[in-house]
Each structure stands twice: as structure tokens, then as C-alpha cells.
C-alpha positions as CSV (number, residue, x, y, z in Angstrom):
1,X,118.3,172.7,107.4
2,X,116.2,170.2,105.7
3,X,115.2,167.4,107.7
4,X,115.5,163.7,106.4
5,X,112.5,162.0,106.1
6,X,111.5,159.2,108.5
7,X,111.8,155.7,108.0
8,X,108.4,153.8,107.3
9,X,108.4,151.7,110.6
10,X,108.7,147.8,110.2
11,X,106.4,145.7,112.1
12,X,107.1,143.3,114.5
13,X,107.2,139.6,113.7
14,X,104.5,139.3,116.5
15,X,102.3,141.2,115.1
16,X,102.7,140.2,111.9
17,X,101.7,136.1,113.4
18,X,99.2,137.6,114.9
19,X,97.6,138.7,112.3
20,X,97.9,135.6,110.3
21,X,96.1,134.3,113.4
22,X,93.2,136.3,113.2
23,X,92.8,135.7,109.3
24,X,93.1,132.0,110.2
25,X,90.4,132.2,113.0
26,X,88.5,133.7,110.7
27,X,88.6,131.3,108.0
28,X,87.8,128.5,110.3
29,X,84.7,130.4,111.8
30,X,83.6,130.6,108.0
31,X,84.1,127.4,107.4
32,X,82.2,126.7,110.1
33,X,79.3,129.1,109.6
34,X,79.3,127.5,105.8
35,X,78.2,124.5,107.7
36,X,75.8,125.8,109.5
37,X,74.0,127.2,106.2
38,X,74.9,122.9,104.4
39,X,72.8,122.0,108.0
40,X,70.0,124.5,106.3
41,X,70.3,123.6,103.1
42,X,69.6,119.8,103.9
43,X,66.5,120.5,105.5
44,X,64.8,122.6,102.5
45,X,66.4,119.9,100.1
46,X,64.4,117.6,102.3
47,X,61.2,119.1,101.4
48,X,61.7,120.7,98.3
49,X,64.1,118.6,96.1
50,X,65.4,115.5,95.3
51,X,67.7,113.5,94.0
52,X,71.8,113.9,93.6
53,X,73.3,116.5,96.1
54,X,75.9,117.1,92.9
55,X,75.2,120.3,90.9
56,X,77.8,120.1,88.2
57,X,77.3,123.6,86.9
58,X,77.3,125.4,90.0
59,X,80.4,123.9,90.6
60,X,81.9,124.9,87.3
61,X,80.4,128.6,87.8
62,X,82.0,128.7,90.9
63,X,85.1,127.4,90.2
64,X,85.4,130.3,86.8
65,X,84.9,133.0,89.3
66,X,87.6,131.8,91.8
67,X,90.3,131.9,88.9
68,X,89.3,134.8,87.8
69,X,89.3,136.5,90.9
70,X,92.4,135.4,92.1
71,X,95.7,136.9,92.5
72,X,98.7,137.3,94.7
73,X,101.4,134.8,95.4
74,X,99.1,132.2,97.1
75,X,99.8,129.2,94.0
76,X,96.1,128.8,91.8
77,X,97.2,124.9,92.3
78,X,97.0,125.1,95.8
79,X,93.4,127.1,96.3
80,X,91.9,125.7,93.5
81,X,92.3,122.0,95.3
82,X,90.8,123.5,98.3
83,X,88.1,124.6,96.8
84,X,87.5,121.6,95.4
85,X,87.8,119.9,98.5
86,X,85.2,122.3,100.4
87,X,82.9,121.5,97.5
88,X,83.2,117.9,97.6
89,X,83.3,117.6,101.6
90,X,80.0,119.7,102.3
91,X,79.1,117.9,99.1
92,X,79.1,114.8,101.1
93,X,77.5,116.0,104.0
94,X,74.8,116.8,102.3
95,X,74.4,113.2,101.1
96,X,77.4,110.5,101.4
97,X,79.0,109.0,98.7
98,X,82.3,107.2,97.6
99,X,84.4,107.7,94.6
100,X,85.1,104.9,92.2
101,X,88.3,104.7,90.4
102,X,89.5,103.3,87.4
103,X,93.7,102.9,87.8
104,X,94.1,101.3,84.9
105,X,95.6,104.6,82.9
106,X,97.9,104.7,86.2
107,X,97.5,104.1,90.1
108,X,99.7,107.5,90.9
109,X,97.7,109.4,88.6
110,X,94.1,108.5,89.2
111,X,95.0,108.8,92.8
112,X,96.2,112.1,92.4
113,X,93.2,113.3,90.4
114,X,90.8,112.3,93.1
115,X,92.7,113.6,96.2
116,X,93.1,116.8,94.6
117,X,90.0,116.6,93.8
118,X,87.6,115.1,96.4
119,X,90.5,115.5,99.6
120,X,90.7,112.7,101.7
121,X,86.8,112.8,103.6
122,X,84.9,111.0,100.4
123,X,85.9,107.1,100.3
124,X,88.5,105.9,97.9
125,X,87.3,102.8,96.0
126,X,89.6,100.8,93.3
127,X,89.1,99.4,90.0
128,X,90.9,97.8,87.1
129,X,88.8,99.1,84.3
130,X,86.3,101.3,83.4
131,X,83.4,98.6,83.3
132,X,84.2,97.6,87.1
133,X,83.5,101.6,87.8
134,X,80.4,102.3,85.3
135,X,79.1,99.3,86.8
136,X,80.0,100.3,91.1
137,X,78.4,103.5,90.2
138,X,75.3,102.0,88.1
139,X,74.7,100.0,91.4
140,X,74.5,102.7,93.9
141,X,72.7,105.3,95.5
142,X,75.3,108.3,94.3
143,X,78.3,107.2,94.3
144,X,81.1,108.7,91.6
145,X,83.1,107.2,89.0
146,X,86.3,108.3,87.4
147,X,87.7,107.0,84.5
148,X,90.2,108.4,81.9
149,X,89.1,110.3,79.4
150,X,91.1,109.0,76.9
151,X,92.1,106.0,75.2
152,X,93.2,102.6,77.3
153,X,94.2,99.5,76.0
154,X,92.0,96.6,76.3
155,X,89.4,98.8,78.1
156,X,86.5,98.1,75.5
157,X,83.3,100.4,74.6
158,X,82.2,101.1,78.5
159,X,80.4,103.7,77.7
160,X,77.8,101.9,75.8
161,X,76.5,100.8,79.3
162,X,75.4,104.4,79.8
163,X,73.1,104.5,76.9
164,X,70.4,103.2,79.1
165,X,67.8,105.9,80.6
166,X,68.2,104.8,83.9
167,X,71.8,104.9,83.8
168,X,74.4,107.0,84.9
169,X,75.8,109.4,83.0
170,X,79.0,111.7,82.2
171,X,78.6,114.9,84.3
172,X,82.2,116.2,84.0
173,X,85.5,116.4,83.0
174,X,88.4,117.1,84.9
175,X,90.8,119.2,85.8
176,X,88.0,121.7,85.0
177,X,91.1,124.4,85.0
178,X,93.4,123.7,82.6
179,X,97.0,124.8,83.0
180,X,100.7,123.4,82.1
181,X,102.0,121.7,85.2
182,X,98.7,120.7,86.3
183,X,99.3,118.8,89.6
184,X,96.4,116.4,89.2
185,X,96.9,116.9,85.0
186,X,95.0,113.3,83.9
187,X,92.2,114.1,82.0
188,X,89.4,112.1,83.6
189,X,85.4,112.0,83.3
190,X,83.0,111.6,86.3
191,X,80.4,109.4,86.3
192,X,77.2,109.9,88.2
193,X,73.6,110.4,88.3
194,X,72.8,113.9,88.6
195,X,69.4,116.1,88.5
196,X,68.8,116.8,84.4
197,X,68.4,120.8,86.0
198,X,71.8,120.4,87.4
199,X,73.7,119.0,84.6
200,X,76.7,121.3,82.9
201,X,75.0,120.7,79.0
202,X,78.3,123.1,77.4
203,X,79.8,120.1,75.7
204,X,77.4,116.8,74.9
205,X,78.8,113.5,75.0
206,X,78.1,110.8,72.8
207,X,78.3,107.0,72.4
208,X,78.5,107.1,68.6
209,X,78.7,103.8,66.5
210,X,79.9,103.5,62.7
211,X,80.6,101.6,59.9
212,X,83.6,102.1,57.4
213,X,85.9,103.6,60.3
214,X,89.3,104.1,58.3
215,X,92.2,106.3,59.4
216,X,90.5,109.0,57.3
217,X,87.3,109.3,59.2
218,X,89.1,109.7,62.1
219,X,90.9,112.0,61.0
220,X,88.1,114.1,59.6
221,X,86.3,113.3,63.4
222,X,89.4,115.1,64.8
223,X,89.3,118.6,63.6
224,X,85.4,118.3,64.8
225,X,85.6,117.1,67.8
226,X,87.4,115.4,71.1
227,X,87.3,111.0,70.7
228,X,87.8,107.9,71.8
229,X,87.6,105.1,69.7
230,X,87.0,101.4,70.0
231,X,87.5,99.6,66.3
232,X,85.8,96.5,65.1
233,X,87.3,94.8,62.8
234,X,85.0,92.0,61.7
235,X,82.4,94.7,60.5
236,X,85.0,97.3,59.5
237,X,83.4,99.9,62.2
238,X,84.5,101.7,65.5
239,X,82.4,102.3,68.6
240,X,83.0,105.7,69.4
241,X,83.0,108.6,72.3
242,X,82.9,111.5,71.3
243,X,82.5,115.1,72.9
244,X,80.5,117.7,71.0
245,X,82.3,121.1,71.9
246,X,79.5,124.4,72.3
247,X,77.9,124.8,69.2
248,X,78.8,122.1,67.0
249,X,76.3,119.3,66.3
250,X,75.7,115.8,65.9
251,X,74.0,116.1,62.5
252,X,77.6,117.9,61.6
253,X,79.7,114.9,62.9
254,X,77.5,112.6,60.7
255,X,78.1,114.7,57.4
256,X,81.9,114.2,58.3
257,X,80.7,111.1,58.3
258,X,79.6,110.0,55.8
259,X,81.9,113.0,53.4
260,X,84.9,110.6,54.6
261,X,83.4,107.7,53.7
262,X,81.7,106.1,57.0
263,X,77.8,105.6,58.5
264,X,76.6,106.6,61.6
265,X,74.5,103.2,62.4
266,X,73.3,104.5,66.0
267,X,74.0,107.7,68.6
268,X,73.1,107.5,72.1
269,X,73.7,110.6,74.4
270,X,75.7,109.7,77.4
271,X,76.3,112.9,79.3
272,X,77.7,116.3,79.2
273,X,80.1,118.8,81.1
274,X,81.0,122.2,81.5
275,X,83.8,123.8,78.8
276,X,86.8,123.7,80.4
277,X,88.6,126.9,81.6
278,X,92.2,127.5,79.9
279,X,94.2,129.5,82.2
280,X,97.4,131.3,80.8
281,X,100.7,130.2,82.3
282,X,101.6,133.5,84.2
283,X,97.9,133.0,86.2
284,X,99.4,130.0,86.9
């Protein structure tokens, strides 16, 4: 007589918890220990470096090989905001500074974008408009600005105030990890002064004026590259952002120029950030 095979045991529920409370003792300790190493790490910085405690491409290599190594049912959304918040806390540690805010795309939003992505440790400081924020973070000693990265009415050419060498610059763009049903989804850039060693130089950003601006140099500008424009319509030209994806040039955006019938007058490099990282929906 053949005899039926055994069960697979189930575990306890007990055991189970306690397991969970192991793994979470054990994140804390590394959390912990991770602060021990920052307490290191502030010390050699002390004597060996200076400047900004922001590395903006060590944070976008880190964050590329978080998605990519994650899986499981854990949500990206929820470990890619801790992440980001273990970044930015040790981050200020290392040196304290507040974030500046621009609400004028949307309180909600721009207050989600910086929670999600700075937590709740970093101060939380208000503006209405991007001058008021270019010009908090021009002022200090490393503070952060966020303001959209798109279009807002009455907002004016605010990046021309970082055309200055001494000024701050664009160092990212964010979300960094781009998804559908983003929870923090408003596309915003950061604003800071940051080591040029440090610096994310993927995509350039430039403060781009022209002359004979017409709906047709725009849209010649758009299959080029990512803009914001500011018209003028007593000279009949446009002050411009615009962000230079890897690999295409500025001398290209002036033959697009000038093939749809507008002059680049002046260009004035205001930053740069790291590509941003597409993930598909089902990584999601």
C-alpha cells in the first residue's frame, strides 16, 4: 500500500512575527551602523573636501541600481521614497539644509514632491514663485530649491538669475524614476550649489535667448529638445529653458534656429541632471 505523501507543515503565525522582527531589528541596526560610517564620512570630508554634501550623480547611480534590483510585492513607490529619504536625511547630517519651495504650480503637489522626496527631517520652506526660491537659495549656505519644471503663468525668465558664475545652479530633475501613477508625479528641478565633480552632466540645461520666436521655432525646438518659454513681444523674441538630452548639442538647437527662421542672441549654461529612468508599468 502506497503511502500518501505528507503535508508541507505550515508555520506558526509566531514565528512568522518573529521573523519579521528579526528582519526589522536588523534594518534598524543598519540604519544605524550607516550612521556610524555618515559620523566617518564627515570627518575625512572635513580634511579632504569641500563644499556641498549633495552628490547628484551618486544619487542618481544609486537610485538605477535600486530599481533594477528590485522585485517582489513590496510597491517600487513605497522603497523608492525611502530611499530617498535615507539619502536626503544622512544628506543633512552631513551638512544641514532646508528645502525651498515654489507652490505656485500647486501647494498639494509641490508638497508632495518634497516629502516624498526629502521626508519630513529637512525644513519645509514656502514660496509664491520661482524668483522668491532662486533667490532663498542664491542667499544661503546650501539650501535647495524646487520649482516646476514646466511652464507657469506669470512666473517670468527666473532662470536667467542662474546665469551668473557664482550662482546656483540646476542639479536635477525630479521624480528621477518615471512611472504612470507616480505618487509625487510633478516634474520639478532642484536648485543648488553643488561640487562641478559631483554634478549629473547627462542632460545640460540652458538659459537660451532668441529673436523671431514664432509658433514654428517652437515647434522645430520641440522635436529637439525639452522647453520652457518666456515670449517677448515688443522685440518679437522668447527667453528660453531648455534641456539638451545626451548627445544632442547646442550648436544643433541653433541651426534649428535659425532653419526656422529665429537667432540665438545669447546662451548661458544653467545646470544639468541625470537622464531620467523610465520604468515599465508592470515594475511598477
Amino acid at each position: 500500500m502506497t503511502k500518501a505523501p505528507e503535508k508541507p507543515s505550515v508555520p506558526a503565525l509566531g514565528d512568522l512575527r518573529q521573523e519579521i522582527d528579526r528582519i526589522d531589528e536588523q534594518m534598524h541596526r543598519l540604519l544605524m551602523e550607516r550612521g556610524t560610517i555618515i559620523d566617518r564620512l564627515i570627518a575625512v570630508k572635513k580634511s579632504q573636501e569641500t563644499g556641498s554634501a549633495f552628490r547628484p550623480m551618486r544619487e542618481a547611480d544609486m537610485m538605477r541600481r535600486l530599481v533594477q534590483r528590485h522585485k517582489g510585492i513590496l510597491p517600487l513607490d513605497t522603497v523608492e521614497s525611502i530611499w530617498r529619504v535615507i539619502i536626503s536625511t544622512f544628506t543633512y547630517v552631513q551638512k544641514p539644509f532646508s528645502v525651498h519651495a515654489d507652490l505656485s504650480a500647486g501647494d498639494a503637489l509641490m508638497r508632495d514632491s518634497a516629502r516624498f522626496h526629502f521626508g519630513f527631517t529637512v525644513p519645509f520652506i514656502p514660496h509664491m514663485g520661482a524668483a522668491g526660491v532662486v533667490e532663498a537659495v542664491s542667499t544661503s549656505k546650501g539650501d535647495l530649491g524646487l520649482v516646476p519644471a514646466s511652464a507657469v503663468a506669470a512666473a517670468g525668465a527666473w532662470w536667467s538669475a542662474l546665469e551668473f558664475d557664482a550662482a546656483p545652479k540646476i542639479i536635477a530633475r525630479l521624480p528621477f524614476v518615471e512611472r504612470a501613477d507616480h505618487p509625487a508625479a510633478l516634474p520639478v528641478f532642484v536648485i543648488s550649489r553643488v561640487a562641478a565633480d559631483a554634478m549629473a552632466t547627462e542632460a545640460e540645461v540652458w538659459s537660451i535667448r532668441v529673436s523671431g520666436w514664432t509658433a514654428g521655432s517652437a515647434q522645430a525646438l520641440s522635436l529637439l529638445a525639452d522647453f520652457i518659454a518666456v515670449p517677448d513681444r515688443a522685440f518679437d523674441g522668447a527667453a528660453l529653458l531648455v534641456t539638451l538630452p545626451h548627445g544632442v548639442k547646442l550648436d544643433t538647437i541653433s541651426a534649428a534656429m535659425v532653419k526656422a527662421g529665429a537667432t540665438v542672441s545669447s546662451s548661458a549654461l544653467v545646470g544639468s541632471h541625470a537622464t531620467r529612468y523610465t520604468v515599465a508599468a508592470n515594475k511598477a
